[in-house]
N, CA, C and O atoms as a CHARMM CRD file, in Angstrom:
* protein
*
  312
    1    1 UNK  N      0.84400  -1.16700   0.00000 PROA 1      0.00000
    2    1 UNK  CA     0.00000   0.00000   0.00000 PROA 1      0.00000
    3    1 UNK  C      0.89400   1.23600   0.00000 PROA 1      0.00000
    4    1 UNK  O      1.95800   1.26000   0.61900 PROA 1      0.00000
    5    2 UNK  N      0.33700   2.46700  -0.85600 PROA 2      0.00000
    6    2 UNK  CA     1.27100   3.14600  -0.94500 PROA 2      0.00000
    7    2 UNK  C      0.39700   4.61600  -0.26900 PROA 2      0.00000
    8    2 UNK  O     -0.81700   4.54900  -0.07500 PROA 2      0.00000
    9    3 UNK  N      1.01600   5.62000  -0.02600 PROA 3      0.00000
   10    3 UNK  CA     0.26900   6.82400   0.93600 PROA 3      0.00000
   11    3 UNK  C      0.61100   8.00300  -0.05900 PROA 3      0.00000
   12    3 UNK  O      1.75800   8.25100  -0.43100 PROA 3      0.00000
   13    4 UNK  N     -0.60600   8.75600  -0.47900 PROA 4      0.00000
   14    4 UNK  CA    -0.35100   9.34600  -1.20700 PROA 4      0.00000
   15    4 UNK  C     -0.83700  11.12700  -0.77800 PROA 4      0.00000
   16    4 UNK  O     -1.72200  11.20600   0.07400 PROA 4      0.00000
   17    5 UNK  N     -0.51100  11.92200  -1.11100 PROA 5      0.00000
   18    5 UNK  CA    -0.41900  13.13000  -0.45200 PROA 5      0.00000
   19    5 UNK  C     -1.63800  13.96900  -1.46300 PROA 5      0.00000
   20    5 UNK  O     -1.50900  14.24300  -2.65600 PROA 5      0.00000
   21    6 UNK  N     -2.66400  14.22400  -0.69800 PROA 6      0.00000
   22    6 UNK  CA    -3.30700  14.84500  -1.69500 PROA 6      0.00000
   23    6 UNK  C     -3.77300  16.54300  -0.73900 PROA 6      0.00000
   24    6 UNK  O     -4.28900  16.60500   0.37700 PROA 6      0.00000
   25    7 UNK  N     -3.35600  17.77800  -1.68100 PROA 7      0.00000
   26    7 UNK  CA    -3.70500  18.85400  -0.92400 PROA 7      0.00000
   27    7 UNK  C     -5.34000  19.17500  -0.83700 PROA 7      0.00000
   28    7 UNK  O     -6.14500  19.06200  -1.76100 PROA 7      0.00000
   29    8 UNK  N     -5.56200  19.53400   0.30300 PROA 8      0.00000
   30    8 UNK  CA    -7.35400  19.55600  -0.06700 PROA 8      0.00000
   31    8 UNK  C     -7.80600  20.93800  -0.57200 PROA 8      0.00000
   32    8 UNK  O     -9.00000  21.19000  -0.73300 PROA 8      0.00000
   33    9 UNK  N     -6.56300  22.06800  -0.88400 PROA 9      0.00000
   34    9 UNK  CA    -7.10000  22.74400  -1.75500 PROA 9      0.00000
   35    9 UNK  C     -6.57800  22.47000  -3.15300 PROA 9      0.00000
   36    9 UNK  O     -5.90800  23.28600  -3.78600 PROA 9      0.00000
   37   10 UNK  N     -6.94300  21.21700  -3.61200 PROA 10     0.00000
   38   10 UNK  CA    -6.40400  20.87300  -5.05600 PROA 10     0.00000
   39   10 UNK  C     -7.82900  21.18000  -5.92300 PROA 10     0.00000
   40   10 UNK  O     -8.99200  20.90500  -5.62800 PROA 10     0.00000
   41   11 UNK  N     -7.26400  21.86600  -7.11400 PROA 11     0.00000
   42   11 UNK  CA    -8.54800  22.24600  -7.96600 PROA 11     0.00000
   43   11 UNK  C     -9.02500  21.22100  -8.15100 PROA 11     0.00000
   44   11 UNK  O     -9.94800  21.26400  -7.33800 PROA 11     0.00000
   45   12 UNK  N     -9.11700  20.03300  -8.76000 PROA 12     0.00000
   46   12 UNK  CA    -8.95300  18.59700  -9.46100 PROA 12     0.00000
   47   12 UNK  C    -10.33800  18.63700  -8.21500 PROA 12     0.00000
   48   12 UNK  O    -11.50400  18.85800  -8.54300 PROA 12     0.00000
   49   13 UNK  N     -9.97600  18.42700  -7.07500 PROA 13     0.00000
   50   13 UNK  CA   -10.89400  17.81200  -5.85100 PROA 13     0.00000
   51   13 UNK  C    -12.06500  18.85700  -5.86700 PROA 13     0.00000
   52   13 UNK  O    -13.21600  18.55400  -6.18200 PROA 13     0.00000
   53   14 UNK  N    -11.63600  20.20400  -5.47200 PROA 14     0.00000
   54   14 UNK  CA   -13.01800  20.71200  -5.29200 PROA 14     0.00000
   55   14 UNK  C    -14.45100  20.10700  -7.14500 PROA 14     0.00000
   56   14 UNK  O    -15.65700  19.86600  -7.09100 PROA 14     0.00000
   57   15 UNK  N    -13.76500  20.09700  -8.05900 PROA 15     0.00000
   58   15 UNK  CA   -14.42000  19.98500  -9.21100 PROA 15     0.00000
   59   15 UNK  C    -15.35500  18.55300  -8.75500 PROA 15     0.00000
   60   15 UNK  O    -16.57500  18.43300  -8.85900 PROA 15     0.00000
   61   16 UNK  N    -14.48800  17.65600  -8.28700 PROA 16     0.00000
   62   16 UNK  CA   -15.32100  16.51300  -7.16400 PROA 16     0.00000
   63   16 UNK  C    -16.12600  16.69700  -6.54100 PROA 16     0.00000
   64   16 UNK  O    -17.27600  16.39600  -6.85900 PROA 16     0.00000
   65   17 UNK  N    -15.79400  17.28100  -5.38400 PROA 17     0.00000
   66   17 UNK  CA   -16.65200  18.00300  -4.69700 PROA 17     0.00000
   67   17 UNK  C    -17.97000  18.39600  -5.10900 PROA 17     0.00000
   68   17 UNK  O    -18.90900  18.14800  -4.35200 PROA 17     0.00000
   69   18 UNK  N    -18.23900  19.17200  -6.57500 PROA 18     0.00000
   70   18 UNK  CA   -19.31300  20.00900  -7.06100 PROA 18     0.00000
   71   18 UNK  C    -19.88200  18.83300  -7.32300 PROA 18     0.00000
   72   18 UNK  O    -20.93500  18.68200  -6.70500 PROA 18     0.00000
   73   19 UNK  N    -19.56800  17.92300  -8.02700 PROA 19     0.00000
   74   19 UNK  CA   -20.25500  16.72000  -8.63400 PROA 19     0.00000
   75   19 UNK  C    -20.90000  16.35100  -7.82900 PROA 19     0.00000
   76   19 UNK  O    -22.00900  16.88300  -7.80300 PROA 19     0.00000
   77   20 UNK  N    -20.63100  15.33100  -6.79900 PROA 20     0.00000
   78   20 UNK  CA   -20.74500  15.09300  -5.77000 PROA 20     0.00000
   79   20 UNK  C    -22.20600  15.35200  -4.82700 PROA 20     0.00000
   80   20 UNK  O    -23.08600  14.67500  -4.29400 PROA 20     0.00000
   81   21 UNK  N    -21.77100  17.01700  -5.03800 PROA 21     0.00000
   82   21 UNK  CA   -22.80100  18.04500  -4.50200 PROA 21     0.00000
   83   21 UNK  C    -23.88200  17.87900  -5.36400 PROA 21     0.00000
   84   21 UNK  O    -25.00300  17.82400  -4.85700 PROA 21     0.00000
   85   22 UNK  N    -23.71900  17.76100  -6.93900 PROA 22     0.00000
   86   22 UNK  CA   -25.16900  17.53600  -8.06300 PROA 22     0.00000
   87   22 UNK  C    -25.75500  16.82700  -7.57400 PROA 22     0.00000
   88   22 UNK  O    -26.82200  17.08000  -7.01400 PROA 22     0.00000
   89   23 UNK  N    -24.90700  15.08800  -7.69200 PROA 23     0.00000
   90   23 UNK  CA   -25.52600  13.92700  -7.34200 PROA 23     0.00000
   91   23 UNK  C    -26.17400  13.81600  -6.34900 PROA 23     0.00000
   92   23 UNK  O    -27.12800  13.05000  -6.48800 PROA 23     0.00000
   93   24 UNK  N    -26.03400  14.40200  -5.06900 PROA 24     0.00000
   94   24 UNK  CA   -26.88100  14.66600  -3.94300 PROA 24     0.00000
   95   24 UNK  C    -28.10200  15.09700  -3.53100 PROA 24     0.00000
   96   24 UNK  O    -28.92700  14.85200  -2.65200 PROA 24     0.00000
   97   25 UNK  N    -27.86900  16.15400  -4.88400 PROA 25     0.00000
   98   25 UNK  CA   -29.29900  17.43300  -4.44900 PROA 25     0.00000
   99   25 UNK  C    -30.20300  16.44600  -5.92900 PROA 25     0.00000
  100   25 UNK  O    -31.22800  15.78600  -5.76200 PROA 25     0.00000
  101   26 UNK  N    -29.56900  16.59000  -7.08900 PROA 26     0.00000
  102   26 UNK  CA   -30.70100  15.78800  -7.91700 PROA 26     0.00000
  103   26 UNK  C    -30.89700  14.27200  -7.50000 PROA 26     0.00000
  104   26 UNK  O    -32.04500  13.84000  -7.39300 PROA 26     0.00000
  105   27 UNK  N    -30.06300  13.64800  -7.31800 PROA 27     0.00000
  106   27 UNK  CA   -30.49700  12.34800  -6.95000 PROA 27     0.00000
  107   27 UNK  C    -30.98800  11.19500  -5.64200 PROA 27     0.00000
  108   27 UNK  O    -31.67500  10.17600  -5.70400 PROA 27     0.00000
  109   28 UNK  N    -30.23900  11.93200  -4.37600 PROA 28     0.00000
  110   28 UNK  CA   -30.34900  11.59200  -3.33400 PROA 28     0.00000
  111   28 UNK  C    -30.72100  11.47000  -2.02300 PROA 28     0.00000
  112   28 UNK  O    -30.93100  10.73100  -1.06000 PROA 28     0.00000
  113   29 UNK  N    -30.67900  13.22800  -2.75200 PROA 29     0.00000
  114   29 UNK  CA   -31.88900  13.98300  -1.39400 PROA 29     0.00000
  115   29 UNK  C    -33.39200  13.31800  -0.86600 PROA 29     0.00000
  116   29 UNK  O    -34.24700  13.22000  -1.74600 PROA 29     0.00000
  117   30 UNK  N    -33.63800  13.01100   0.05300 PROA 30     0.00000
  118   30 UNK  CA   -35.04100  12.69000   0.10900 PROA 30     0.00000
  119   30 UNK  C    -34.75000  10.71800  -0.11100 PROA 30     0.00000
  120   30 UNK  O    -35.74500  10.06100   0.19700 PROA 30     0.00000
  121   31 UNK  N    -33.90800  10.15200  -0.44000 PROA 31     0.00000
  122   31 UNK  CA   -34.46300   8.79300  -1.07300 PROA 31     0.00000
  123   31 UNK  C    -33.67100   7.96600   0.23800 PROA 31     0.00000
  124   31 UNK  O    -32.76000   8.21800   1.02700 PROA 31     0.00000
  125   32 UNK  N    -34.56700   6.87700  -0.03600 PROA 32     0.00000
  126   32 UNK  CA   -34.28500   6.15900   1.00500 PROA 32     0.00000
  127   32 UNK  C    -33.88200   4.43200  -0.07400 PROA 32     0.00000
  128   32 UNK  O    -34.53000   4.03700  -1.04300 PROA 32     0.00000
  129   33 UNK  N    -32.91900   3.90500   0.41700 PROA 33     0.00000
  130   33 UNK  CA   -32.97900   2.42900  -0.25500 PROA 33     0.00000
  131   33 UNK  C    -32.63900   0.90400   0.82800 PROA 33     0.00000
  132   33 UNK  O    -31.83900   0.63800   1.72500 PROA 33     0.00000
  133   34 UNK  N    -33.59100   0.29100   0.22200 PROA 34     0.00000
  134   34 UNK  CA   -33.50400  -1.30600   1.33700 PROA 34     0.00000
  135   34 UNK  C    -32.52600  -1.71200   0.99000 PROA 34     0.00000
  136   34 UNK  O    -32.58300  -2.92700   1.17600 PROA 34     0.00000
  137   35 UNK  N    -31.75100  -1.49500   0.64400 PROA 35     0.00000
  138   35 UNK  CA   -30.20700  -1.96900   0.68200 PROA 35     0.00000
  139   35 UNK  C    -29.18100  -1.65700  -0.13400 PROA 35     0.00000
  140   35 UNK  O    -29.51600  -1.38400  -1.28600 PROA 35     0.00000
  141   36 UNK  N    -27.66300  -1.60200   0.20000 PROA 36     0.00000
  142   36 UNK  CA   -26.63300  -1.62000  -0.67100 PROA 36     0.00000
  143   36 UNK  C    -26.58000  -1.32800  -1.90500 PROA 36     0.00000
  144   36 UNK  O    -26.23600  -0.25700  -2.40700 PROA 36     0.00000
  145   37 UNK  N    -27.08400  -2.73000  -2.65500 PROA 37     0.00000
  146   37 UNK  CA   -27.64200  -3.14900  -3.69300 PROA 37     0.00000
  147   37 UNK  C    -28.71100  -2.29400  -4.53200 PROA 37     0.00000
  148   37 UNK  O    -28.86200  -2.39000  -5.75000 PROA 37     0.00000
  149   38 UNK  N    -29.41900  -1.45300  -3.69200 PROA 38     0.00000
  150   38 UNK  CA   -30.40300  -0.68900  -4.45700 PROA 38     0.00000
  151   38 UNK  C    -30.03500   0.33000  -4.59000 PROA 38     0.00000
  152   38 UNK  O    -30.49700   0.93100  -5.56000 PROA 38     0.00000
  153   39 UNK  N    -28.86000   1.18200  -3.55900 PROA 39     0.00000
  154   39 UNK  CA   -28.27500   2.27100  -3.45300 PROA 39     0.00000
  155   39 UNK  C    -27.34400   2.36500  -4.93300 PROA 39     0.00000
  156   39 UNK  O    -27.31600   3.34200  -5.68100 PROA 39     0.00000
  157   40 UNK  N    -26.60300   1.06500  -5.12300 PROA 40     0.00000
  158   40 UNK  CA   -25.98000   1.20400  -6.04500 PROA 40     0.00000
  159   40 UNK  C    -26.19400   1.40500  -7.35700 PROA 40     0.00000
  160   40 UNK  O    -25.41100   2.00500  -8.09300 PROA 40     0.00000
  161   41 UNK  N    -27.31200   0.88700  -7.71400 PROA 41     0.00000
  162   41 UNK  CA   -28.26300   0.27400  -9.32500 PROA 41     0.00000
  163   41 UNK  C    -28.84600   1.86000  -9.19000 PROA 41     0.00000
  164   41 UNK  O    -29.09200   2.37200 -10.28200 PROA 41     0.00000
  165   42 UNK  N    -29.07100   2.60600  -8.14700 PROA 42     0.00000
  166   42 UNK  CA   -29.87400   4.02800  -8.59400 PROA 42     0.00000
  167   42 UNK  C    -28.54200   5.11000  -8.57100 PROA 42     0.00000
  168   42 UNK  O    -28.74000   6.27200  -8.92400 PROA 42     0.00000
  169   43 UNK  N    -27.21700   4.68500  -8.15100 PROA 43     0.00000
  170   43 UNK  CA   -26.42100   5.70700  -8.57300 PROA 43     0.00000
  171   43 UNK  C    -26.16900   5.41000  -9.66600 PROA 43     0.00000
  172   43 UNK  O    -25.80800   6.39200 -10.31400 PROA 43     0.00000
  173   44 UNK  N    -26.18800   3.95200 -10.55100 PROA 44     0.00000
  174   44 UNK  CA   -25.76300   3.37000 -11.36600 PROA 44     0.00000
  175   44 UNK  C    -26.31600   4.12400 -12.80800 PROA 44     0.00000
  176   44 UNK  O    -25.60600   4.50400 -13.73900 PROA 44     0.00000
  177   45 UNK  N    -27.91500   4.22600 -12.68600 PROA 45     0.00000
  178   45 UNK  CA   -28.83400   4.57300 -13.17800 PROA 45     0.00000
  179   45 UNK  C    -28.84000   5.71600 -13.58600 PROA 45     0.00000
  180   45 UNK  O    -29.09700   5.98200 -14.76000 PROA 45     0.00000
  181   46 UNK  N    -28.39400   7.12000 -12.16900 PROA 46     0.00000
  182   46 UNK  CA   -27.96100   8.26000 -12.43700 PROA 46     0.00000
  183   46 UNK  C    -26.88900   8.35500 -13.19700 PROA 46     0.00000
  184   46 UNK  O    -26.91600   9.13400 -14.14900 PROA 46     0.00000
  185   47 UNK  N    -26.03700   7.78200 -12.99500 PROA 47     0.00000
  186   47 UNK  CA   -24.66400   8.65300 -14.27900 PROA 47     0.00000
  187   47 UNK  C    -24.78200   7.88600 -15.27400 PROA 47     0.00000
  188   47 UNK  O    -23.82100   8.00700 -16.03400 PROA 47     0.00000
  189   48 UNK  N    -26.05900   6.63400 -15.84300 PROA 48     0.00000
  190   48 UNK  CA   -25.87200   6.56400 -17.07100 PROA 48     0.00000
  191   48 UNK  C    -26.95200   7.69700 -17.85500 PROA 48     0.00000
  192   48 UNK  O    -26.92300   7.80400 -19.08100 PROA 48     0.00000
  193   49 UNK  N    -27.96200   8.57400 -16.95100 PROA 49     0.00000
  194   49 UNK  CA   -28.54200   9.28900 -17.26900 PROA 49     0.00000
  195   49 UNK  C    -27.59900  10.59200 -17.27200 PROA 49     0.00000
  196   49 UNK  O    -27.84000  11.57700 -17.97100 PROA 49     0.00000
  197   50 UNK  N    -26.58700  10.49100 -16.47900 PROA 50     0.00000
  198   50 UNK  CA   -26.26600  11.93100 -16.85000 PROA 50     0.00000
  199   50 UNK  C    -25.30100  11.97200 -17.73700 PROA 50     0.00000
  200   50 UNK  O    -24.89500  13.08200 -18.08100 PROA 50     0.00000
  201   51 UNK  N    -24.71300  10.77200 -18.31200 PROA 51     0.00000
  202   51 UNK  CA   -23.76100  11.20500 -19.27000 PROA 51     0.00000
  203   51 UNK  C    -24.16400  11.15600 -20.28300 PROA 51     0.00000
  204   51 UNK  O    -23.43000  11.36300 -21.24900 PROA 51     0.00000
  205   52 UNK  N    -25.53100  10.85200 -20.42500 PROA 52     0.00000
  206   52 UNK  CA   -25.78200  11.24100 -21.75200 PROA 52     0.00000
  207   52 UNK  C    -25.53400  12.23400 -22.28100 PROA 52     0.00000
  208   52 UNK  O    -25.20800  12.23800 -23.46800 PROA 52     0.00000
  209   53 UNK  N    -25.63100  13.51200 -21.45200 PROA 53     0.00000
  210   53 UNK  CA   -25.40500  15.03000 -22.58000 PROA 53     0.00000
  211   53 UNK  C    -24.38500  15.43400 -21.09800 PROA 53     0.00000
  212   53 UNK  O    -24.69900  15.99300 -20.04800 PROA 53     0.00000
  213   54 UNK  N    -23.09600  14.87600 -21.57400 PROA 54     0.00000
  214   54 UNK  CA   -21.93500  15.72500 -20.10800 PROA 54     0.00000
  215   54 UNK  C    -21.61900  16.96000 -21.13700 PROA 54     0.00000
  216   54 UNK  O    -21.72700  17.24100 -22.33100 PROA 54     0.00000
  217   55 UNK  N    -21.11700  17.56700 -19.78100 PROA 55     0.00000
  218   55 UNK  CA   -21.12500  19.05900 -20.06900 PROA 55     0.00000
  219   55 UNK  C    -19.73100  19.57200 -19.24200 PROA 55     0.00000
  220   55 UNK  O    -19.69300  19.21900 -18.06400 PROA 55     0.00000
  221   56 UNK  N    -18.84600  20.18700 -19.62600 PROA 56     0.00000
  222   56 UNK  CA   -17.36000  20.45600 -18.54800 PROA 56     0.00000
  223   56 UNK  C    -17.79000  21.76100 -17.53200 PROA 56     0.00000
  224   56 UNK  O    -18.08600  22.91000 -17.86000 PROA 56     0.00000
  225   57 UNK  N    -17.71800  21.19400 -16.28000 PROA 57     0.00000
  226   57 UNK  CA   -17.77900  22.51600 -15.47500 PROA 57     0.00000
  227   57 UNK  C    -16.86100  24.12700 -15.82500 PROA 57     0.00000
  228   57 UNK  O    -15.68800  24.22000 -16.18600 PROA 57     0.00000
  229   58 UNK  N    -17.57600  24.94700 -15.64300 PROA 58     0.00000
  230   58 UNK  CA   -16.76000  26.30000 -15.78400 PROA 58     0.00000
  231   58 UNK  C    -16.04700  26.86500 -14.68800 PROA 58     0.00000
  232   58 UNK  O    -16.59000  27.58800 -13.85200 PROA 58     0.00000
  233   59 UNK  N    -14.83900  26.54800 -14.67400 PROA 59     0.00000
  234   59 UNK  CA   -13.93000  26.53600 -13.50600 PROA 59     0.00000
  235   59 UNK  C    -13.60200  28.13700 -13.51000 PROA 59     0.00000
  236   59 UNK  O    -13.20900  28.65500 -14.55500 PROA 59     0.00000
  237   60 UNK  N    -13.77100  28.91400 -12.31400 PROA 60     0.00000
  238   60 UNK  CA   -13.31100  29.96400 -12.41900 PROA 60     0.00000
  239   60 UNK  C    -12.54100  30.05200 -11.06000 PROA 60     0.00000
  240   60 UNK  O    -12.81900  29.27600 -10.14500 PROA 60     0.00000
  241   61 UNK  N    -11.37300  31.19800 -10.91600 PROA 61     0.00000
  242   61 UNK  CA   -10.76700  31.37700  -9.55800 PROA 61     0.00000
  243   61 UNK  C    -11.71000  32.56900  -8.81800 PROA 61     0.00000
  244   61 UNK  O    -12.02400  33.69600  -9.20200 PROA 61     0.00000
  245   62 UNK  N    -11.94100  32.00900  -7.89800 PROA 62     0.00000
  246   62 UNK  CA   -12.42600  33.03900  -6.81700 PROA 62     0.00000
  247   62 UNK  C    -11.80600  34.46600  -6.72400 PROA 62     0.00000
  248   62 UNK  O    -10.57600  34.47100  -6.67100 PROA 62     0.00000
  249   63 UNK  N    -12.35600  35.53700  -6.69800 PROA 63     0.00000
  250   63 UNK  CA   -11.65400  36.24200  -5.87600 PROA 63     0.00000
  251   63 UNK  C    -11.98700  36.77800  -5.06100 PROA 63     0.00000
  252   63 UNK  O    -13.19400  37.02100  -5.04700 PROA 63     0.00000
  253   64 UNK  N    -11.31000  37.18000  -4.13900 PROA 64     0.00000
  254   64 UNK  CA   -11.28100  37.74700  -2.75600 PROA 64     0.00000
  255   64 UNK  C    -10.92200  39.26400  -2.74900 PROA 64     0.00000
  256   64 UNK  O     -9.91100  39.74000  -3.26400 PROA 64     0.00000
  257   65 UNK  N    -11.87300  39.93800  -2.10800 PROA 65     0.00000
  258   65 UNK  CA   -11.85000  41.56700  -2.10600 PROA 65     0.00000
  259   65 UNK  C    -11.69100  41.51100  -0.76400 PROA 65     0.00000
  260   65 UNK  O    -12.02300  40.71100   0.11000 PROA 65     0.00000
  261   66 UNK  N    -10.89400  42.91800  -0.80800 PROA 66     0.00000
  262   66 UNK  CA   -10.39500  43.44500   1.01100 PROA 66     0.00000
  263   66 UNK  C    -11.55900  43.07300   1.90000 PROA 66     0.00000
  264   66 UNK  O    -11.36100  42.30200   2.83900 PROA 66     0.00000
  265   67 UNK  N    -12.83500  43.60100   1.65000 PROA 67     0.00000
  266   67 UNK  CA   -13.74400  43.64000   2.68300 PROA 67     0.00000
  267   67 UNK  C    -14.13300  42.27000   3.38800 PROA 67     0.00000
  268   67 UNK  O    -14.19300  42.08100   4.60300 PROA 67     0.00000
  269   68 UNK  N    -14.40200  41.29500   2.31100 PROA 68     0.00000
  270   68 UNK  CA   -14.16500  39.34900   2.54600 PROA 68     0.00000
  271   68 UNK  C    -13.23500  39.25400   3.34900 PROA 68     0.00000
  272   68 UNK  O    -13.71700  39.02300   4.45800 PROA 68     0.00000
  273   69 UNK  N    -12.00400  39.31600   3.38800 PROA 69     0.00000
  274   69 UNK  CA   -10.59100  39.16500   3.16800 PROA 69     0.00000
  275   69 UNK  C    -10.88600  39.63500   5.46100 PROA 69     0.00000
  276   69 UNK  O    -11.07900  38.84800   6.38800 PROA 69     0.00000
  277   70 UNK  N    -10.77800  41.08500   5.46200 PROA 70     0.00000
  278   70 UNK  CA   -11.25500  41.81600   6.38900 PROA 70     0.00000
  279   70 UNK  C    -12.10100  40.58000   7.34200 PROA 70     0.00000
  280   70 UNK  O    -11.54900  39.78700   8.10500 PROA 70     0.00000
  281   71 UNK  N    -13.71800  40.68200   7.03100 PROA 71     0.00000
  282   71 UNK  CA   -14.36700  39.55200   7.80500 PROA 71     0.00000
  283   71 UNK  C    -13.54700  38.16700   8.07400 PROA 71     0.00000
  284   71 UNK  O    -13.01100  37.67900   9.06900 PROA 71     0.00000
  285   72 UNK  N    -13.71700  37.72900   6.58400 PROA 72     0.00000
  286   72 UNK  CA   -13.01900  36.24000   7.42000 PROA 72     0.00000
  287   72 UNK  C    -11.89100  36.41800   8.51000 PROA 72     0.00000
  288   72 UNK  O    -11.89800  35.60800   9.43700 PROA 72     0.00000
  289   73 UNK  N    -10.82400  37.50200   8.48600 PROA 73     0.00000
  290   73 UNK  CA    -9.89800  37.70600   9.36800 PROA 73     0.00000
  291   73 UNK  C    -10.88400  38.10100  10.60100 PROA 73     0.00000
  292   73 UNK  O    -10.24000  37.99100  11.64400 PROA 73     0.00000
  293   74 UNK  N    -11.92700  38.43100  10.79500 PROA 74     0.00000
  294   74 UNK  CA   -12.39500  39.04700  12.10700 PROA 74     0.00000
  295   74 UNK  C    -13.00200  37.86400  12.71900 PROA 74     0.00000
  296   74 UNK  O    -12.84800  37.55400  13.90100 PROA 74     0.00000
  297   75 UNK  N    -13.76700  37.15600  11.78000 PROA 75     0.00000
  298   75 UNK  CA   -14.37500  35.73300  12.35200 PROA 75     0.00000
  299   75 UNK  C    -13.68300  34.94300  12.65600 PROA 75     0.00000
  300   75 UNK  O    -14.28500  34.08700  13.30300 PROA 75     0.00000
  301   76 UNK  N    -12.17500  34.63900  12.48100 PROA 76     0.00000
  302   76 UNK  CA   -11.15200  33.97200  13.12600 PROA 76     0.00000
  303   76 UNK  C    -10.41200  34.63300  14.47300 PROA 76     0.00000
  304   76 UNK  O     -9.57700  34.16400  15.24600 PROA 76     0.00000
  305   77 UNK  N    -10.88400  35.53900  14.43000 PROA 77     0.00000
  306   77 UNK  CA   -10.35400  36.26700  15.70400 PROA 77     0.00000
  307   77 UNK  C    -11.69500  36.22500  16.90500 PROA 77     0.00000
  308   77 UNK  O    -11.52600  36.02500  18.10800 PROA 77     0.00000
  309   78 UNK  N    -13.14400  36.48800  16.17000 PROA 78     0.00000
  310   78 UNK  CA   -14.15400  35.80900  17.46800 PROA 78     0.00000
  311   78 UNK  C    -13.96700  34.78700  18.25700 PROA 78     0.00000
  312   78 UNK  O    -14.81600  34.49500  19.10000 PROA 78     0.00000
């Protein structure tokens, strides 16, 4: 087994992350399954529905203005 170093502000991951976040809110929210087995066949189900028409996320960099910048520094100091 090998240990591999992954930063958790890696772009690559948050783009995970968003996915992740889709699959949740369109597919998961609310559902309940009797088992494993059923959990799997309806994620299964979802990404053969969603790749039908994939689409590349629009990655943009954040930015951060003084006043953000300002708060978050004050809310770490509460």
């Amino acid at each position: 087994m090998k240990f591999h170093y992954t930063p958790t502000s890696a772009s690559w991951l948050n783009q995970v992350e968003i996915w992740f976040g889709i699959l949740t809110r369109k597919s998961l929210k609310g559902a309940s399954f009797a088992s494993v087995d059923a959990l799997v066949a309806h994620i299964d189900a979802y990404l053969k529905a969603y790749n039908q028409n994939p689409a590349p996320f629009g990655w943009k960099k954040r930015e951060v203005r003084g006043m953000q910048l300002r708060n978050t520094a004050r809310n770490f100091t509460n």
